[in-house]
KEMAR-484082 format. One record per residue (C-alpha): x, y, z; residue in one letter. Coordinates in pm, 1 decimal, always signed. Each point is the difference from the previous one (the first is absolute). Layout:
KEMAR-484082
X/Y/Z/A
...
end
This chain:
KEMAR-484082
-2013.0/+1155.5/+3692.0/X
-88.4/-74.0/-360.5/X
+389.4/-39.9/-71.5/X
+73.8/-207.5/+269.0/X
-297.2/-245.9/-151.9/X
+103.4/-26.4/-300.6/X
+414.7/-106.7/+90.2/X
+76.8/-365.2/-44.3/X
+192.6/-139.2/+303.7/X
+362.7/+69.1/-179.4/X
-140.9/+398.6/-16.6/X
-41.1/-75.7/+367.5/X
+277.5/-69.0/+32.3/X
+171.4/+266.9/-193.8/X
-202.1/+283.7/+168.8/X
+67.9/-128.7/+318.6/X
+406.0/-5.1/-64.7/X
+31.3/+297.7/-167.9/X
-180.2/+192.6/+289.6/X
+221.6/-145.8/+264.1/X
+314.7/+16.3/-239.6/X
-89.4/+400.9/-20.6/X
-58.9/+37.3/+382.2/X
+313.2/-188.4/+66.2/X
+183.7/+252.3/-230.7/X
-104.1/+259.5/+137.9/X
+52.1/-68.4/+380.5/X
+388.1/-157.5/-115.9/X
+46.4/+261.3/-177.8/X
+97.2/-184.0/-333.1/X
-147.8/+154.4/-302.7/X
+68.1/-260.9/-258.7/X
-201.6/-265.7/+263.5/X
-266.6/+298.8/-35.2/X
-30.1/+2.1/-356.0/X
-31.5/-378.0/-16.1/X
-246.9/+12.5/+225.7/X
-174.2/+290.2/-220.0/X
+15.9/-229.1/-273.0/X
-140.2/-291.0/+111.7/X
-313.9/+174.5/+146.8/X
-99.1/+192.8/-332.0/X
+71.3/-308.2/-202.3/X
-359.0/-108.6/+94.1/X
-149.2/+336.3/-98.6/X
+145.9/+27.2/-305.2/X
-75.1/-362.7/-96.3/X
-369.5/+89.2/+72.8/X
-11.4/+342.6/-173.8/X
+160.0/-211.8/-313.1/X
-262.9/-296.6/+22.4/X
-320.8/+254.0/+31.5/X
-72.3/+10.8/-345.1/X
-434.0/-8.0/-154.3/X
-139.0/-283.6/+16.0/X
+68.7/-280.1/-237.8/X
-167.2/+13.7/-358.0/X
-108.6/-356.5/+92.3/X
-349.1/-142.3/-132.1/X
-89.2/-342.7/+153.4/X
-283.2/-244.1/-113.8/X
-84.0/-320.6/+101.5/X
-172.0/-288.1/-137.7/X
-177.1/-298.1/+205.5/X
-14.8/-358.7/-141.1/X
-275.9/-79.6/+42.9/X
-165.1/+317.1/+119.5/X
-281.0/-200.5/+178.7/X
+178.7/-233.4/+246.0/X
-173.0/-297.2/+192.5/X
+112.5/-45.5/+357.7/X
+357.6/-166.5/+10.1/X
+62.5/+65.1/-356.3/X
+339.9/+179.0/-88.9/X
+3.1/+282.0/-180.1/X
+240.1/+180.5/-259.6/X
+62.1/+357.7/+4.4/X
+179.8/+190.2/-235.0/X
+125.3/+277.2/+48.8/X
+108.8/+244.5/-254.6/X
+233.7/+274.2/+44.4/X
+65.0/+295.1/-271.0/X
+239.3/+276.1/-10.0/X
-223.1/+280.1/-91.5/X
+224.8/+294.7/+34.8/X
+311.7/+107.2/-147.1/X
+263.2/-94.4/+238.4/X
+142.9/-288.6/+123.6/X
-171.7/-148.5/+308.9/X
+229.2/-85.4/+281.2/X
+41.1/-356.3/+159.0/X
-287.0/-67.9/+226.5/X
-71.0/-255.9/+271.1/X
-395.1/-66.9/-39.4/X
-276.9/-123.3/+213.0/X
-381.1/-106.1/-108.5/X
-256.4/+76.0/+266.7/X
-215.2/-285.5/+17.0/X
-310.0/-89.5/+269.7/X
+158.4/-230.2/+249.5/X
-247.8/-265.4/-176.6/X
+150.6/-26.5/-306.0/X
+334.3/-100.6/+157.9/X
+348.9/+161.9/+19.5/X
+34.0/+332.1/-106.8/X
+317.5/-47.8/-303.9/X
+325.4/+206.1/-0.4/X
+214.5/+11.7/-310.8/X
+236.5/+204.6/-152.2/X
-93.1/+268.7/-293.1/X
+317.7/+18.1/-208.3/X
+34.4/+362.6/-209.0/X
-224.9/+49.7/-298.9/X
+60.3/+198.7/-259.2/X
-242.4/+234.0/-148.7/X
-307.3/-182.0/-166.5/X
+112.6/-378.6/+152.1/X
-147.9/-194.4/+139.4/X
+3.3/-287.1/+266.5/X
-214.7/-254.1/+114.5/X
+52.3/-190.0/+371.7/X
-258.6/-303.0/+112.9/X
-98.6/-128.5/+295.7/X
-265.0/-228.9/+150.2/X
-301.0/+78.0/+217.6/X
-255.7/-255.3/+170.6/X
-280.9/+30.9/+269.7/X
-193.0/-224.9/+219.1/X
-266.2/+265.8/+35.9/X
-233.0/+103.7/-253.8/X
-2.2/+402.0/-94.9/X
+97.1/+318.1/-147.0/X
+392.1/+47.6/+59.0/X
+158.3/+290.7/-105.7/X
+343.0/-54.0/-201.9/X
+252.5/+312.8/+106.8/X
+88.9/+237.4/+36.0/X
+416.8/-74.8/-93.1/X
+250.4/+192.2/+204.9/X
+330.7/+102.2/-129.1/X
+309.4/+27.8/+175.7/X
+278.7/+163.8/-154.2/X
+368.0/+29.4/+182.7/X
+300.7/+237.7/-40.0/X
+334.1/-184.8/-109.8/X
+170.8/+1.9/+332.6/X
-329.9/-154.2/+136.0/X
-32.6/+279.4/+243.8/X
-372.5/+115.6/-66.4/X
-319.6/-94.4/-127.9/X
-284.0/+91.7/-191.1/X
-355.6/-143.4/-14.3/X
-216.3/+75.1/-242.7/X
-367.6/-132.4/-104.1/X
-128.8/-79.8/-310.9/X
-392.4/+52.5/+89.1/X
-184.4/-260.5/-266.8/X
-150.8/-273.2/+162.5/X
-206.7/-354.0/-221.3/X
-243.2/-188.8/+185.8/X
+8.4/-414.1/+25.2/X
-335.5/-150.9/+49.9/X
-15.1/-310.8/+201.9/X
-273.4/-211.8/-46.3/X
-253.0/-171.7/+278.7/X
+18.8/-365.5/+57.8/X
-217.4/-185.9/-201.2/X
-111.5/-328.5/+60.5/X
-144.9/-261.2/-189.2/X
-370.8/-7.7/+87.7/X
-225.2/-305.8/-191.4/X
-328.0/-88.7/+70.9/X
-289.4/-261.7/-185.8/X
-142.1/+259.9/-148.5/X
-122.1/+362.9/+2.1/X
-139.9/+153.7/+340.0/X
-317.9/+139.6/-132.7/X
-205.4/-149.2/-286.4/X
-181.2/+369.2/-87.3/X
+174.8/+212.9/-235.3/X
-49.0/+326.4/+211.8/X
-170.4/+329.3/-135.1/X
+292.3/+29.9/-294.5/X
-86.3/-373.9/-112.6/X
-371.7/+20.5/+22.9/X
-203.8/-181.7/-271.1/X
-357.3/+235.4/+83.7/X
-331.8/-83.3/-81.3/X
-27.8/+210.9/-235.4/X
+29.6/-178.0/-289.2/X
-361.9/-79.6/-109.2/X
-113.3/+319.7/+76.8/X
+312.4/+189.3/-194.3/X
+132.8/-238.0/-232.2/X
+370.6/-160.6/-50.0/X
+122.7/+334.2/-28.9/X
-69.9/+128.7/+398.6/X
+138.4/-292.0/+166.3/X
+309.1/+195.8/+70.0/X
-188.1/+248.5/+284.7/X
+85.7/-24.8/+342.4/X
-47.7/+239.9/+280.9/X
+131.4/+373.8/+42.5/X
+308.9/+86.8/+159.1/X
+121.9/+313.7/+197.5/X
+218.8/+133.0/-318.5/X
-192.0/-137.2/-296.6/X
-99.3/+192.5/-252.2/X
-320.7/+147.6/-45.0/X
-57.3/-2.3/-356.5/X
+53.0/-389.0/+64.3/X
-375.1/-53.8/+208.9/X
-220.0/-239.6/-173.4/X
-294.2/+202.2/+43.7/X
-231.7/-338.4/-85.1/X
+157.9/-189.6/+243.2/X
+21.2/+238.3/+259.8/X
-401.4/-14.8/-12.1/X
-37.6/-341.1/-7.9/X
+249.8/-61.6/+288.7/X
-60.3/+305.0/+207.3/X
+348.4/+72.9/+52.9/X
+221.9/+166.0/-224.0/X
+187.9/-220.3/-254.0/X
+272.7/+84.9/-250.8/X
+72.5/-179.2/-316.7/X
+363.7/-151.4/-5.4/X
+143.6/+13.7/-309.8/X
+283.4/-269.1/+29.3/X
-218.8/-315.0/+151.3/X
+230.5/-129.9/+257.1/X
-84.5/-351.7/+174.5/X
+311.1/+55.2/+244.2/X
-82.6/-49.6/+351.9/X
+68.2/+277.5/+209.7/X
+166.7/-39.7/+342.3/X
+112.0/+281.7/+265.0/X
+299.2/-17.0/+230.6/X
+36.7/+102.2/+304.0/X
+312.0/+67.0/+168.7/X
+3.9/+78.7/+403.6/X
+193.1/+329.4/+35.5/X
-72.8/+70.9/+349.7/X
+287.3/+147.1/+231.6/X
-108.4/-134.5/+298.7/X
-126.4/-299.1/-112.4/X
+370.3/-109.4/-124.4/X
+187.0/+201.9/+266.6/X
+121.4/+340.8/+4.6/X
+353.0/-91.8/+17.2/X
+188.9/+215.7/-283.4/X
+184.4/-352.3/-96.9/X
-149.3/-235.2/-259.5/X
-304.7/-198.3/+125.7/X
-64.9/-343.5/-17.3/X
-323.6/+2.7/-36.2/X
-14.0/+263.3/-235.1/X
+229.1/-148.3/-251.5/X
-186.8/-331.0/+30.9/X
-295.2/+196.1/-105.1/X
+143.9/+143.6/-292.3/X
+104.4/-350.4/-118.7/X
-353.3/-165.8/+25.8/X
-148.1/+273.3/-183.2/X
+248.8/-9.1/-261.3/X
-8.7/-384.2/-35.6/X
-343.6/-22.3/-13.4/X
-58.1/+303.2/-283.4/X
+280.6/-225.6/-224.8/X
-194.4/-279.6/+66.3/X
-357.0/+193.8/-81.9/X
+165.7/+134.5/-325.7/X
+141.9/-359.8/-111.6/X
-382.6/-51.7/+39.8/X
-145.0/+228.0/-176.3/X
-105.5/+265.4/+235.3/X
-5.7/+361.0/-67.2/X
+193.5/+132.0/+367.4/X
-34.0/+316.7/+171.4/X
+219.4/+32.8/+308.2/X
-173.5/+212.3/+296.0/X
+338.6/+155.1/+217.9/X
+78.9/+271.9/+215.8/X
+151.1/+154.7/-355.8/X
-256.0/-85.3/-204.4/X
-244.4/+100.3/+159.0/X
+168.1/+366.5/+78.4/X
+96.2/+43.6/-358.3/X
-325.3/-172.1/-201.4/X
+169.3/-248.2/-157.0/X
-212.5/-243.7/+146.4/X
-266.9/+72.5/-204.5/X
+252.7/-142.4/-320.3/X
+69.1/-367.5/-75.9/X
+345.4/-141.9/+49.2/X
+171.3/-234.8/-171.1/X
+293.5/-221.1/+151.7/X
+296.9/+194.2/-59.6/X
-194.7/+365.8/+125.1/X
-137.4/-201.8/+297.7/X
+328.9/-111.4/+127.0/X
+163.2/+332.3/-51.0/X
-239.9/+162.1/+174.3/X
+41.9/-243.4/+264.4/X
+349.3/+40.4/+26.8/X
-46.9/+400.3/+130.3/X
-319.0/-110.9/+265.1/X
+73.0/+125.9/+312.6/X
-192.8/+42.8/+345.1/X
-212.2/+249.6/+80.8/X
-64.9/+121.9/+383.8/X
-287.7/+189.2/-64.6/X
-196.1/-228.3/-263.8/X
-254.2/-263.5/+156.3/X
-197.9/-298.5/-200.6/X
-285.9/+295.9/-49.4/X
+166.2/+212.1/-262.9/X
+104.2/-342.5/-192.1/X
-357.0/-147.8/+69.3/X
-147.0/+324.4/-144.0/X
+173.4/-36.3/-320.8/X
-95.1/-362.4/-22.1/X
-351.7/+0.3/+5.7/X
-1.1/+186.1/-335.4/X
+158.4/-355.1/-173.7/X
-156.9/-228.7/+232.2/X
-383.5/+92.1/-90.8/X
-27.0/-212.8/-308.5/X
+143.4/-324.2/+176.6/X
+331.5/+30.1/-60.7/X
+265.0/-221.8/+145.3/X
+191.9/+148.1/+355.3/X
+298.5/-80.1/+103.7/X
+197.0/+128.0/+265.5/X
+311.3/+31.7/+254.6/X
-69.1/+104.3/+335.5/X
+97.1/-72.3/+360.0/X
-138.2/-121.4/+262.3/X
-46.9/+294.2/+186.9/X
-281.1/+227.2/+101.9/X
-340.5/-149.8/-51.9/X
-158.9/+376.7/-67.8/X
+213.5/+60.5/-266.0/X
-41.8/-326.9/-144.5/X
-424.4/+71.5/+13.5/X
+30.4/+245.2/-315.1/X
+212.8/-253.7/-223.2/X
-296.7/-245.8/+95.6/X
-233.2/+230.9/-141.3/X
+111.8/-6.7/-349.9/X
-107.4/-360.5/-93.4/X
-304.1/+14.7/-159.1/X
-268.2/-276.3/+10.7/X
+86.0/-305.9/-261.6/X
+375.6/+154.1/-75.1/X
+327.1/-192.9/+160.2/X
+199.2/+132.0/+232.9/X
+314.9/-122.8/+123.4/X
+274.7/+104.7/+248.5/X
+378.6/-72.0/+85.8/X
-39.7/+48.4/+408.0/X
+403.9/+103.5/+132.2/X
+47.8/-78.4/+370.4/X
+248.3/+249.8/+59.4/X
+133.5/-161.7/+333.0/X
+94.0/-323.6/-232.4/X
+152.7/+265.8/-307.1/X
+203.6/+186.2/+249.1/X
+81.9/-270.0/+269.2/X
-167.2/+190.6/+277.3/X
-39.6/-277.3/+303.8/X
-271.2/+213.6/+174.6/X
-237.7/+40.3/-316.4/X
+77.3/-392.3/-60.5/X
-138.2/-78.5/+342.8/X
-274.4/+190.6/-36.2/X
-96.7/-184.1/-319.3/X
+47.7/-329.3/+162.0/X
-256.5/+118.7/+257.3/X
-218.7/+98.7/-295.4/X
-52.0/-294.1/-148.1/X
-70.3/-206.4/+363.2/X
-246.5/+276.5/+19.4/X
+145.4/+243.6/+255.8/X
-17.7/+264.0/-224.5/X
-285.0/+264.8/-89.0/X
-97.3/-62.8/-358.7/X
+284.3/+76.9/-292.9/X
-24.6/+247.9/-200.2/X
+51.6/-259.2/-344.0/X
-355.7/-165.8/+154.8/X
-174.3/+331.5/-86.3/X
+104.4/-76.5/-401.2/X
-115.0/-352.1/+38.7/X
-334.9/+83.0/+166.4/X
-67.9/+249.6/-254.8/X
+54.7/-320.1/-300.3/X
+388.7/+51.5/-55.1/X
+204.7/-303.6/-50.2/X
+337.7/+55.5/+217.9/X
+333.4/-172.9/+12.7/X
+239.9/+44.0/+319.5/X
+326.5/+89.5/-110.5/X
+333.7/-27.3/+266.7/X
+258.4/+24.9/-271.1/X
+40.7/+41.9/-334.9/X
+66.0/-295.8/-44.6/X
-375.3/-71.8/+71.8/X
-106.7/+202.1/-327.6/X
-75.0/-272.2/-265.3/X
-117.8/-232.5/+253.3/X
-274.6/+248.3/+113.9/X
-73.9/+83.3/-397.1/X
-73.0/-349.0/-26.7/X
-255.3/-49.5/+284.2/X
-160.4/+358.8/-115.1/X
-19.9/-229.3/-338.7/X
-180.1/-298.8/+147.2/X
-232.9/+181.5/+273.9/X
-108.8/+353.8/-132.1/X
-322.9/+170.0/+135.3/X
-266.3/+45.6/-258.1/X
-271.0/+156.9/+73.3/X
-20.5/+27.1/+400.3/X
+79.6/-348.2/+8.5/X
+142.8/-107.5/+319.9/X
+313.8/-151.6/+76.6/X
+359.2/+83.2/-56.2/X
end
């Protein structure tokens, strides 16, 4: 069977006429028509027993420019081939293996390459979709000279392409929150300590101990810790809505979810272009502890790039990890949809009295065109509906923005802008 797969249609052919040539020998009685027919069926064999050689001494590497893409972007990829052993290689046709994402998987031909050479081939790639795509890995195809048989082989290195999530360009009058959160913290400490002690703000899961101020531990009743760089940043915490069923359990992209990952991500550029130091709460993140580290732009959005959903996480194991930022008054923002007013009770929980929270509400029916879920918003708002789950956020002091689209992003940054709660204040 594993000959017969690997015969090109003219070794079909071939086969096929040298069997019935032999057959038709042997009944007529002819033995020259016999030994034609002979011929022409171990031509194929032999072809193959000539073209099963090792595997080709071929090293491939690639290069992606640039290796971060943003959505829609072309890409360049290089791709290098070396000789690496001490024969000629034979002519090959080649394939890349690309995620159906990136575009059409390119076919070219490798010429022969001499020991040591090398040879480089480019193509493009380009994606709507933001993620990790996996470049290769490159099958070879090499045929005999009467074009009889082939052989595949594999060439098992694979480079990763990083696409980017859509970032949009979120302005506002202004910062959210006035306070500088726990990391920004000016304490009243200074008449008691001096100049030198205004730089102590409150202990942290993972600080070190040698680092208590023992003074101002007493004096505060709470354990403090001297920081040693005096940061004024503001501190804000992301939060991105990983939930499975709150997106849809379809394995296909989601909607909802992606629109997510976009509002977080174009809110934390616009936090950082505002000074704020960012730590992004996820269904990663919060897995691996790299929560608990701040993120600058460029680590933000790669992280964002790999999010993914998460069946069996709910808003409790992100709300969990929150409230360990959010006790000082630090600034919340987050991504959620519309969906299960339970779940959406423990993200309520983290704002703390005096601190700002805000929210990007997704109405999934509107993100992924769902008619029913549409209606049933409609009804919602002429008051048909048992209470949304976004109201528990806004009875608990959260300032919320309804999102349909994307599209809806920097219009709902800008009302979060102008209306924020403060403080238990009422209103939206």
């Amino acid at each position: 069977m594993r000959f017969l797969q690997v015969l090109t249609p003219r070794g079909v052919v071939f086969l096929s006429l040298g069997l019935l040539t032999s057959v038709s020998g042997v009944l007529l009685g002819y033995p020259d028509l016999t030994r034609i027919g002979v011929a022409l069926t171990v031509l194929p064999a032999m072809a193959l027993v000539l073209s099963r050689r090792r595997p080709p001494s071929l090293a491939v590497s690639r290069v992606v420019s640039p290796r971060r893409l943003h959505p829609e972007e072309p890409g360049s990829v290089e791709a290098t081939f070396r000789n690496v052993g001490a024969r000629r290689t034979p002519l090959y046709l080649a394939q890349e293996h690309l995620d159906v994402e990136l575009g059409d998987a390119p076919r070219f031909v490798l010429h022969t390459l001499e020991p040591g050479e090398r040879r480089t081939l480019r193509y493009q790639v380009r994606s709507s979709r933001r993620g990790a795509y996996r470049l290769g890995p490159l099958s070879l195809r090499q045929r005999d000279p009467f074009g009889l048989i082939y052989v595949a082989v594999r060439l098992s290195s694979t480079t990763e392409v990083l696409l980017l999530p859509r970032v949009y360009d979120l302005t506002g009058p202004g910062a959210l929150a006035q306070g500088r959160g726990t990391e920004g913290e000016q304490p009243q400490m200074v008449a008691l300590h001096g100049e030198d002690d205004v730089s102590i703000r409150q202990y942290r899961d993972g600080d070190e101990l040698r680092r208590v101020h023992w003074p101002a531990t007493a004096h505060r009743g709470e354990l403090m810790v001297r920081q040693e760089d005096r940061p004024a940043r503001r501190r804000a915490v992301l939060l991105l809505d990983s939930r499975g069923g709150a997106h849809g359990r379809s394995r296909g992209p989601s909607d909802t979810f992606e629109g997510a990952v976009s509002a977080v991500a174009s809110a934390g550029r616009a936090l950082i272009r505002e000074g704020y130091v960012v730590h992004l709460l996820s269904a990663h993140t919060v897995a691996t502890g790299a929560a608990g580290h701040p993120m600058d732009l460029s680590d933000l959005l790669e992280t964002l790039a790999r999010a993914a959903r998460d069946d069996d996480l709910g808003l409790e194991t992100v709300a969990a990890a929150a409230h360990t930022f959010t006790s000082g008054g630090v600034l919340a923002v987050a991504a959620v949809v519309d969906h299960d007013a339970e779940e959406m009770r423990h993200l309520a929980a983290i704002r703390e009295p005096g601190s700002t929270a805000v929210a990007f509400v997704l109405e999934r029916g509107s993100f992924a065109h769902d008619p029913a879920r549409a209606r049933r918003a409609e009804s919602a708002e002429a008051g048909f509906e048992p209470e949304r789950p976004a109201r528990v956020l806004e009875e608990a002091g959260w300032s919320t923005a309804r999102c349909a689209s994307e599209a809806d992003l920097a219009p709902a940054w800008m009302s979060l802008h102008r209306h924020p709660r403060r403080a238990g204040a009422g209103g939206r």
